[in-house]
SEDOPA-131896 format. One line per 4 residues: number of its first residue (from 0); their letters; for each residue x, y, z of C-alpha. Coordinates in pm, 1 decimal, padded with zeros to 6 digits. Last residue first. Layout:
NUM> a> X:Y:Z; ...
//
This chain:
77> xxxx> 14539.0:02159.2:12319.8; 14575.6:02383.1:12634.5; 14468.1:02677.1:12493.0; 14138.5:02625.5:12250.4
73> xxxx> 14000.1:02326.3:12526.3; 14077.6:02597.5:12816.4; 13851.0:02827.8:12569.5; 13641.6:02579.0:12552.7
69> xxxx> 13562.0:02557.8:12889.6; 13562.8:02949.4:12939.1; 13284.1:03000.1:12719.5; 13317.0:03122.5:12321.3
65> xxxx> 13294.5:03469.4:12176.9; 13190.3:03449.3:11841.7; 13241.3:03545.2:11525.2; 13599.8:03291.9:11515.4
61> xxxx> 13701.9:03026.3:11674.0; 14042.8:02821.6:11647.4; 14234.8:03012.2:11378.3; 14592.6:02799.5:11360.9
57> xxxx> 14903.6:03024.3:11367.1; 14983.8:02899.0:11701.3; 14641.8:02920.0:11884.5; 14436.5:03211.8:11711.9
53> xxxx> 14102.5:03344.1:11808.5; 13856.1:03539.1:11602.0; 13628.7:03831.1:11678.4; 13534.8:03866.7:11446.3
49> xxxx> 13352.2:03817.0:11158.2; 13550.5:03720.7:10763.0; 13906.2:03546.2:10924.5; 14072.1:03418.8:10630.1
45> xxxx> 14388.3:03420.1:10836.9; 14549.6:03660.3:10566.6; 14262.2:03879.9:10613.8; 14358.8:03987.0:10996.3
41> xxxx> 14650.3:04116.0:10886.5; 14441.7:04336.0:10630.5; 14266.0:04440.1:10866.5; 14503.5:04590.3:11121.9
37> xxxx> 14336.9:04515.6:11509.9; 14602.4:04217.5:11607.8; 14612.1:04145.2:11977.3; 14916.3:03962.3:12102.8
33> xxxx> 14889.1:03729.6:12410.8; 15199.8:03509.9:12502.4; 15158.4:03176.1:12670.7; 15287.9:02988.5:12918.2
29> xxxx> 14923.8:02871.6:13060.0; 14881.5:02875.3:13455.0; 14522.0:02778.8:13421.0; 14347.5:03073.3:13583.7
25> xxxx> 14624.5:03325.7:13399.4; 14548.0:03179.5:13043.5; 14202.8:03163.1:13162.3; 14161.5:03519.0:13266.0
21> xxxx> 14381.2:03630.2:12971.3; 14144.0:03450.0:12710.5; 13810.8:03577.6:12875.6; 13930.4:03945.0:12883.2
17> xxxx> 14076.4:03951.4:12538.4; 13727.9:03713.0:12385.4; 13541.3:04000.7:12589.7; 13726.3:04285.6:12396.3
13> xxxx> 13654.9:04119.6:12055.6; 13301.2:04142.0:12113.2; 13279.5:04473.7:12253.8; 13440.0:04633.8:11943.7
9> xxxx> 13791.2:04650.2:11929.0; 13892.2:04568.4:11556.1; 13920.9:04196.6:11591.1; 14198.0:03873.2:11596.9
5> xxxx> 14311.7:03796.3:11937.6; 14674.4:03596.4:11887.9; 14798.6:03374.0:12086.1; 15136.7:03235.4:12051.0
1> xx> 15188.0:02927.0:12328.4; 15513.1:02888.8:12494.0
//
């Protein structure tokens, strides 16, 4: 099972990267669990500066931006 994690604050951005992540997961038939992480200072220790920022197994894949559904799949299935 894959650990995702959605790093942001909940501004519009990092909503959309949550919407766009759980439609693919669920498009794709990914086993993967989806954890969003809005506390700062967590979201420091990834050296994450703009968010939103997305997180495959502990690794930050993207980050400030909010990237199409191709890459995404690229992001989850790698």
């Amino acid at each position: 099972m894959k650990e995702v994690k959605i790093l942001g604050t909940g501004c519009a951005k990092c909503n959309q990267l949550a919407d766009a992540v759980k439609a693919v997961i669920a498009a794709e038939n990914i086993d993967a669990s989806i954890e969003k992480v809005d506390d700062i200072q967590k979201i420091m220790t990834y050296n994450v500066l703009s968010t939103p920022a997305l997180v495959v197994n502990g690794e930050v894949r993207c980050k400030g931006r909010v990237p199409d559904r191709a890459e995404l799949k690229d992001f989850l299935t790698r």
